[in-house]
Backbone as a ProteinNet text record, in pm:
[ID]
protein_1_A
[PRIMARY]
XXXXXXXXXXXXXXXXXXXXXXXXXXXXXXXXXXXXXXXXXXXXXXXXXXXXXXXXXXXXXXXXXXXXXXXXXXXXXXXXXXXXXXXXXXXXXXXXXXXXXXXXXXXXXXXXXXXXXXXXXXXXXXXXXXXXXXXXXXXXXXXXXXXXXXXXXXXXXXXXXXXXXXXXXXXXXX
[TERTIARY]
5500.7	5362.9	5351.7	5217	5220	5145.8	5199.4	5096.3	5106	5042.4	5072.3	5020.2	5047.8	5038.3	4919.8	4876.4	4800.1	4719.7	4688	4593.2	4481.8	4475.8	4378.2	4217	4115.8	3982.6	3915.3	3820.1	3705.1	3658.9	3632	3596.7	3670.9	3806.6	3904.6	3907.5	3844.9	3804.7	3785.5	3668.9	3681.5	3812.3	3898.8	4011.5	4137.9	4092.1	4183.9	4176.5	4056.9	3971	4019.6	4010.4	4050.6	4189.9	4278.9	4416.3	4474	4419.7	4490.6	4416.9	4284.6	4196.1	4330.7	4348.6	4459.3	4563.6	4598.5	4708.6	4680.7	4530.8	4522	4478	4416.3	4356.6	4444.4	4564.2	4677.2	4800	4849.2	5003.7	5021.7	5125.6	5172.2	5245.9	5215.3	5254.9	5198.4	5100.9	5032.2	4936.1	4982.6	4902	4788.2	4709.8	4596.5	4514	4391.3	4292.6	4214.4	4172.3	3980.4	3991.7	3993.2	3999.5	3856.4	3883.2	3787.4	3677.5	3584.1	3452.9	3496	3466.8	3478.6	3433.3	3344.3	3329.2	3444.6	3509.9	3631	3724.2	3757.4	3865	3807.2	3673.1	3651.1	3713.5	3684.4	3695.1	3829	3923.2	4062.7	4129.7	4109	4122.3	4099	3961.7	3947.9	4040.2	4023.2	4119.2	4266.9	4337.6	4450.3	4524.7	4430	4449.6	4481.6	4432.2	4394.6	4580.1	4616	4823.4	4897.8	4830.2	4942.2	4891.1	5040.3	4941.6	4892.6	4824.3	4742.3	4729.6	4804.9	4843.4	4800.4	4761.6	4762.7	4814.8	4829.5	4905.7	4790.2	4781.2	4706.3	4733.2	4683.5	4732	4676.3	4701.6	4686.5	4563.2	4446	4301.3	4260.7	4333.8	4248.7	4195.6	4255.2	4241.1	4348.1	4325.1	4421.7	4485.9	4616.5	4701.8	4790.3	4753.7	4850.6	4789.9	4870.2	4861.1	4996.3	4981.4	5120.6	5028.6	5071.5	5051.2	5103.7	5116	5158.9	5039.3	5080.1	5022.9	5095.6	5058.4	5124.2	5189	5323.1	5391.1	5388.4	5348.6	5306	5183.2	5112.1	5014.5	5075.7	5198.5	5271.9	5320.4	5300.8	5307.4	5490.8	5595.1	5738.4	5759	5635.7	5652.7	5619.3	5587.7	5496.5	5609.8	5719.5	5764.4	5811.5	5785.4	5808.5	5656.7	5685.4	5570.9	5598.6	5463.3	5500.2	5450.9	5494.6	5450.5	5414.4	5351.7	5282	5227.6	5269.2	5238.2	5207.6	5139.2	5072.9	5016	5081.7	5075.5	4989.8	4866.2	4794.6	4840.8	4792.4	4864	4955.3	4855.9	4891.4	5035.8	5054.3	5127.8	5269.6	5312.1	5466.6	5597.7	5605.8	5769.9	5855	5914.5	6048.3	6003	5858.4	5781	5770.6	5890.5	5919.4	5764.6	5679.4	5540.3	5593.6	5622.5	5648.9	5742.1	5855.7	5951.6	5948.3	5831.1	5755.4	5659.1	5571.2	5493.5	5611.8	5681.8	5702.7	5796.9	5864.6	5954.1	5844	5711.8	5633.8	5581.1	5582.3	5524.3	5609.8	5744.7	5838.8	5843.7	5858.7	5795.7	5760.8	5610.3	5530.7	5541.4	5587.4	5599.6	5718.2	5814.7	5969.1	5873	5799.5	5746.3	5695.6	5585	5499.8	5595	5724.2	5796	5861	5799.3	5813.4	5993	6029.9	6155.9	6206	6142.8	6161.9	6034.3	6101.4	5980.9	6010.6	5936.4	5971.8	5852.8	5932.5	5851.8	5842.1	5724.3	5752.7	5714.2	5732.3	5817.2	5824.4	5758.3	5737.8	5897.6	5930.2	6063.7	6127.5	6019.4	6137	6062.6	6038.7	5935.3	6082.4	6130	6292.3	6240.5	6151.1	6132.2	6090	6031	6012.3	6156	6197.9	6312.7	6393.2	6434.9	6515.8	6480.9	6349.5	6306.3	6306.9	6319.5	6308.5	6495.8	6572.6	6694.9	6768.4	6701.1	6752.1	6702.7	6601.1	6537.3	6639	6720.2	6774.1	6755.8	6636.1	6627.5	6718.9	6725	6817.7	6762.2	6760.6	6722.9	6737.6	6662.6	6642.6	6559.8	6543.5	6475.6	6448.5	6401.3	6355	6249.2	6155.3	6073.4	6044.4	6117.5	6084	5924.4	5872.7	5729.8	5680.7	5608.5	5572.3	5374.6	5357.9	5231	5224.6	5126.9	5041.3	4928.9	4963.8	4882.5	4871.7	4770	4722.3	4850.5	4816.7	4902.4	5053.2	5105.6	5268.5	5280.3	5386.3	5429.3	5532	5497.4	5577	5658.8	5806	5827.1	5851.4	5853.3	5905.1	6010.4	6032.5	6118.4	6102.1	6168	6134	6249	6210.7	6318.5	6282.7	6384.5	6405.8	6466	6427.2	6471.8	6453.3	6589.5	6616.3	6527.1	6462.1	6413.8	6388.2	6438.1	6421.2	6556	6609.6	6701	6677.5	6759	6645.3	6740.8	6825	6852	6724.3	6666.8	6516.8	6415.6	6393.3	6299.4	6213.2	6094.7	6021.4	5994.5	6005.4	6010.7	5906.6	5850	5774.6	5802.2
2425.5	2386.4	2235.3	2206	2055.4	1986	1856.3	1824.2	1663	1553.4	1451.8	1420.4	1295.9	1217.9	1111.7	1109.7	1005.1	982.6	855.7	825.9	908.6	946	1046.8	923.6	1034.9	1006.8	1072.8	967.1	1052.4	1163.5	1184.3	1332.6	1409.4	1397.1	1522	1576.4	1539.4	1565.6	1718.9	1778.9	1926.3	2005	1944.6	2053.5	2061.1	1907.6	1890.4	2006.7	1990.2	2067.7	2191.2	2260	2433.8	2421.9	2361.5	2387.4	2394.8	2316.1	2272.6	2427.6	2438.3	2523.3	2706.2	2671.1	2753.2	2782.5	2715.8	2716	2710.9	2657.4	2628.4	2822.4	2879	3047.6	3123.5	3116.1	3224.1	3174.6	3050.7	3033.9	2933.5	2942.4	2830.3	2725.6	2749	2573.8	2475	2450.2	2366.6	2403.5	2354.3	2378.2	2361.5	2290.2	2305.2	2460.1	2434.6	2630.3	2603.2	2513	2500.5	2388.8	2462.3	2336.4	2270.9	2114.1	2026.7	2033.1	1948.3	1983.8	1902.4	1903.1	1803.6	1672.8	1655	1490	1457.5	1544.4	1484.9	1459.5	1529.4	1461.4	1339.7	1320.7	1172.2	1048.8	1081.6	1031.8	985.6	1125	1100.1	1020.7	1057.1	974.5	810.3	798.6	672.6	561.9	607.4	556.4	555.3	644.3	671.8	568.5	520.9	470.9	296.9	306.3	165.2	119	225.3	155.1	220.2	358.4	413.6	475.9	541.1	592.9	738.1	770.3	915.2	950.7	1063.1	1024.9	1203.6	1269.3	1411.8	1456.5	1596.2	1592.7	1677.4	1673.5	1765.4	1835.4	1936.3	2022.3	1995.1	2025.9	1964.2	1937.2	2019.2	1960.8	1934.7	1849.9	1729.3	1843.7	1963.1	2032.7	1939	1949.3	1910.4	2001.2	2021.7	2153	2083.9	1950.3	1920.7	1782.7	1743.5	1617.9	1581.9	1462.5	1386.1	1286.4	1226.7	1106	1114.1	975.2	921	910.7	885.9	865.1	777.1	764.2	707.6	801.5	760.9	855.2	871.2	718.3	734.1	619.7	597.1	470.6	351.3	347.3	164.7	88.5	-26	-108.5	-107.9	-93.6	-81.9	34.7	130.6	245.2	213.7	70	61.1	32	84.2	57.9	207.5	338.2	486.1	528.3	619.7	700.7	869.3	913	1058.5	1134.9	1231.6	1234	1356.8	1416.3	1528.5	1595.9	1702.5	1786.5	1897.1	1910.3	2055.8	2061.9	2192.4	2292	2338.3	2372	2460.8	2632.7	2717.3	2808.7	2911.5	2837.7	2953.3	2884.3	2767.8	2661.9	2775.7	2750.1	2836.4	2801.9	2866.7	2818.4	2765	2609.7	2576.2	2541.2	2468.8	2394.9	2267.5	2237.2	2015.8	1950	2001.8	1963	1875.4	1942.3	1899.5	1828.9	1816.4	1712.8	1587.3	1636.4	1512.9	1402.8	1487.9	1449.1	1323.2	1416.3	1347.6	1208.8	1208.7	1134.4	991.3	1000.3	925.5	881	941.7	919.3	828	871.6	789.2	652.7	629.1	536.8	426.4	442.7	403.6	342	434.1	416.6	317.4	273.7	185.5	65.9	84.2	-52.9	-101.9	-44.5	-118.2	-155.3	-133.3	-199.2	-81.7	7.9	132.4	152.1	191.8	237.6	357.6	475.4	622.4	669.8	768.1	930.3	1034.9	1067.4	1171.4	1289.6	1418.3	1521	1622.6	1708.6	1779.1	1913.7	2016.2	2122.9	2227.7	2368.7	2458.3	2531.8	2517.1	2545.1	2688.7	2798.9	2863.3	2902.4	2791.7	2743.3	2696.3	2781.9	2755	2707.7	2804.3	2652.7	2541.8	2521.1	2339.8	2314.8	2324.6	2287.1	2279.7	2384.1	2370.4	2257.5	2223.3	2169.1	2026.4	1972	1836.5	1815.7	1921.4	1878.7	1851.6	1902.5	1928.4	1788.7	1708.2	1607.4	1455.4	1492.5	1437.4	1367	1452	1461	1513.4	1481.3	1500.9	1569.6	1696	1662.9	1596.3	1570.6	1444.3	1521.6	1629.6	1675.2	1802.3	1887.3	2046.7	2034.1	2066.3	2100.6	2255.7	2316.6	2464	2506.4	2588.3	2676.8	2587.5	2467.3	2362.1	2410.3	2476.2	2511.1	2651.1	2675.8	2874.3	2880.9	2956	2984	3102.8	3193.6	3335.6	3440.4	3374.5	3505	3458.9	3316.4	3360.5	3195	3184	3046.9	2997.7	2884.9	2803.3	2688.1	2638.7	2518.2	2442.4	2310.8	2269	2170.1	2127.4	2027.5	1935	1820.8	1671.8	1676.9	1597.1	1575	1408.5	1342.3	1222.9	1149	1081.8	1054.1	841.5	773.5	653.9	633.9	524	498.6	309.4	248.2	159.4	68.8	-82.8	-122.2	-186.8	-134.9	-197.1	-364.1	-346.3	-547.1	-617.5	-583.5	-660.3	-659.1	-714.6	-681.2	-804.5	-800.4	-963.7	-992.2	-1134.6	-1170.3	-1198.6	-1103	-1127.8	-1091.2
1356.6	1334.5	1352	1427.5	1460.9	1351.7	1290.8	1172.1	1173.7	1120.4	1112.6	986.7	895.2	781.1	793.1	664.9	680.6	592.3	524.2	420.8	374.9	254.9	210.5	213.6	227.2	234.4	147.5	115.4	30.2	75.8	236	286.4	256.5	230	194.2	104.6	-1.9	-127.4	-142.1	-62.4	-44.6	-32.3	78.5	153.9	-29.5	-46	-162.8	-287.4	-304.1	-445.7	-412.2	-279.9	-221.2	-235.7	-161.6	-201.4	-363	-424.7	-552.7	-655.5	-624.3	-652.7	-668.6	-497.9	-553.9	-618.9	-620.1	-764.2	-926	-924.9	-1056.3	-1078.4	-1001.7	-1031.7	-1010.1	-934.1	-919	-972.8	-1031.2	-1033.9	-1160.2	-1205.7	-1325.6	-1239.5	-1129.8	-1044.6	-1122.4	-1159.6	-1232.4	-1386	-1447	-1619	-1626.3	-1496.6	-1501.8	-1500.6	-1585.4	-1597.7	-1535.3	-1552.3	-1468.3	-1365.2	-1213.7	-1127.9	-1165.4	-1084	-1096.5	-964.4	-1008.6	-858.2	-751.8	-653.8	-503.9	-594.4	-667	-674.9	-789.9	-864.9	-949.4	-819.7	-768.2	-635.2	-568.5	-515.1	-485.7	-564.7	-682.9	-776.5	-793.3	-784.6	-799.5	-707.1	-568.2	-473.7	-450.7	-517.1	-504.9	-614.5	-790.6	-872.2	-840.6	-795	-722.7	-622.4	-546.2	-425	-491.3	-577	-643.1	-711	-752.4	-755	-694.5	-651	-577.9	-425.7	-324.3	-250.6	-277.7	-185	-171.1	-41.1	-17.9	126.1	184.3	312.6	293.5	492.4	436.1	571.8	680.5	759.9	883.5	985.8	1023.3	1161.4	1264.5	1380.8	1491.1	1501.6	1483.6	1450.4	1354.9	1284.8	1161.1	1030.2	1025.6	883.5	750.5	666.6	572.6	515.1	543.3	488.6	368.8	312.1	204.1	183.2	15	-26.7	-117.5	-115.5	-221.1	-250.3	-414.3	-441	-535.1	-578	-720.6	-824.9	-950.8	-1051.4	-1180.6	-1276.4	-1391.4	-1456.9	-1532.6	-1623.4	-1762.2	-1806.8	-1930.9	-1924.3	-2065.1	-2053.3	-2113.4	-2072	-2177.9	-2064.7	-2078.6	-2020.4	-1904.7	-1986.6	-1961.7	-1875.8	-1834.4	-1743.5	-1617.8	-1543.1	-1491.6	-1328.9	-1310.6	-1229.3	-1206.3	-1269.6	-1283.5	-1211.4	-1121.2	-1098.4	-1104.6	-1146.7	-1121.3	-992.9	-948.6	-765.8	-810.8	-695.6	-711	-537.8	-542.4	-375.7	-386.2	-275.5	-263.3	-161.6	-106.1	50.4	33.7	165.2	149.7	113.4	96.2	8.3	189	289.8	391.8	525.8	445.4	556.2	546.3	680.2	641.7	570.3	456.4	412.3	502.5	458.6	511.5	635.1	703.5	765	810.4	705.9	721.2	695	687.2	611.4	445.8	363.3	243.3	255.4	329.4	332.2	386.5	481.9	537.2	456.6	371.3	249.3	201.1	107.7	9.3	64.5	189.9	264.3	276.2	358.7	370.1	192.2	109.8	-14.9	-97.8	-63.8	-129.8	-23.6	99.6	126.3	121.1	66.2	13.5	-87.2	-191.9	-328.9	-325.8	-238.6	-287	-197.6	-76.8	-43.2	-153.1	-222.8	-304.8	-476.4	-441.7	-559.8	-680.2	-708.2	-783.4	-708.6	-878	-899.9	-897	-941.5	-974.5	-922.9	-830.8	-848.7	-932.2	-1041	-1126.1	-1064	-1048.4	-1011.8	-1192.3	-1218.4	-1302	-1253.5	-1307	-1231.1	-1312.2	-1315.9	-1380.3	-1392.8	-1511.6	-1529.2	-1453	-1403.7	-1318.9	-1172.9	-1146	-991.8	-916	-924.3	-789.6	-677.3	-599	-512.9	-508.5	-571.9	-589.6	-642.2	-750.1	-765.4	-675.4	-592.9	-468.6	-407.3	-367.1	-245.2	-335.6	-446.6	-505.6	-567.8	-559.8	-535.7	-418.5	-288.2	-164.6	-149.8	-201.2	-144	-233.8	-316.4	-426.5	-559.2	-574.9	-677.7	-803.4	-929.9	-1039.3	-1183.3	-1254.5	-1349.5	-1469.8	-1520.1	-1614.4	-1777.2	-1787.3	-1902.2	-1882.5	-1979.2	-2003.7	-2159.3	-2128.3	-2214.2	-2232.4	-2301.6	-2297.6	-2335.6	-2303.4	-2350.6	-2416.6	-2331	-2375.8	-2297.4	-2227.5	-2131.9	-2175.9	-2256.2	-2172.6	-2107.6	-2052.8	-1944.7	-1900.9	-1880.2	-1831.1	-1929.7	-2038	-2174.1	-2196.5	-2102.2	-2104.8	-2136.4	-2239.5	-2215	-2130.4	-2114.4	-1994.2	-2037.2	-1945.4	-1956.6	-1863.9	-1863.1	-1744.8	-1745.4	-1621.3	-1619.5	-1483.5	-1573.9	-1462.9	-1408.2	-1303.6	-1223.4	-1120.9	-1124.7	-1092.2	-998.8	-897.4	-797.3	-786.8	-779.5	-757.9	-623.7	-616	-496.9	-468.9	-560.1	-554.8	-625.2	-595.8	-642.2	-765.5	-860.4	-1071	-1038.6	-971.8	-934.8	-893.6	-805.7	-704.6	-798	-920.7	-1052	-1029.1	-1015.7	-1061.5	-1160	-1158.6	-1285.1	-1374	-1454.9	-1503.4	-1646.2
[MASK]
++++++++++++++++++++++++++++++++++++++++++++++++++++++++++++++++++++++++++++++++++++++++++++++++++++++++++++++++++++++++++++++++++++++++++++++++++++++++++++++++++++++++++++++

């Protein structure tokens, strides 16, 4: 499948809201229950863009079949060189596609240009493939929160997982 990368837009906001849409109504990929409207994704997009990137992927005619970006991991000040990443395939892209490896390759990127130390992914504790696909990428785990999420009757846990991307020597001094 032919696809290329590239800075997310406020127009994408829709394709965004439908992909993610799916996961939040069929899967414990994400703890989210109630997706959000097209203007919460503007929204997200635009605050987003402001420390980290937001980046989404496309098929040969300019559909958006995916997104990655970063976000914050916690709200304290001493976190501020940690990001948490986050992806998602459209639900119909084909397994094992180099789409997602592409994502997150360009995302990380990004994220070590602009200075950031760690990508932490979090990760529905028995979501093997993501896990697969965020250890294959070298990622490490780093924590387990058991049946910490319910969702549609069942509890859930997850786990982070952590990936070096930056040198903690090259620190500014501040």
């Amino acid at each position: 499948m032919e696809f290329y990368i590239r800075e997310a837009e406020i127009a994408d906001a829709a394709a965004i809201c439908d992909i993610y849409g799916y996961y939040v109504a069929n899967t414990f990929v994400t703890f989210t229950e109630v997706n959000g409207s097209v203007e919460d994704y503007q929204k997200s997009i635009i605050e987003t863009k402001k420390d980290y990137p937001y980046i989404v992927a496309c098929d040969s005619e300019g559909k958006v079949i995916g997104m990655a970006y970063g976000g914050r991991v916690r709200h304290h000040d001493a976190y501020k060189y940690s990001v948490e990443t986050t992806i998602y395939l459209a639900p119909d892209v084909p397994k094992q596609s180099g789409i997602g490896k592409a994502l997150y390759g360009e995302l990380q990127k990004r994220l070590s240009d602009m200075g950031y130390k760690f990508m932490y992914g979090v990760i529905t504790d028995d979501n093997e493939p993501s896990i697969k696909f965020h250890q294959a990428l070298g990622f490490e785990e780093v924590g387990h929160f058991t049946d910490i999420g319910y969702k549609f009757g069942e509890w859930k846990g997850i786990v982070w997982y952590r990936k070096q991307i930056g040198d903690l020597n090259d620190m500014p001094s501040k």
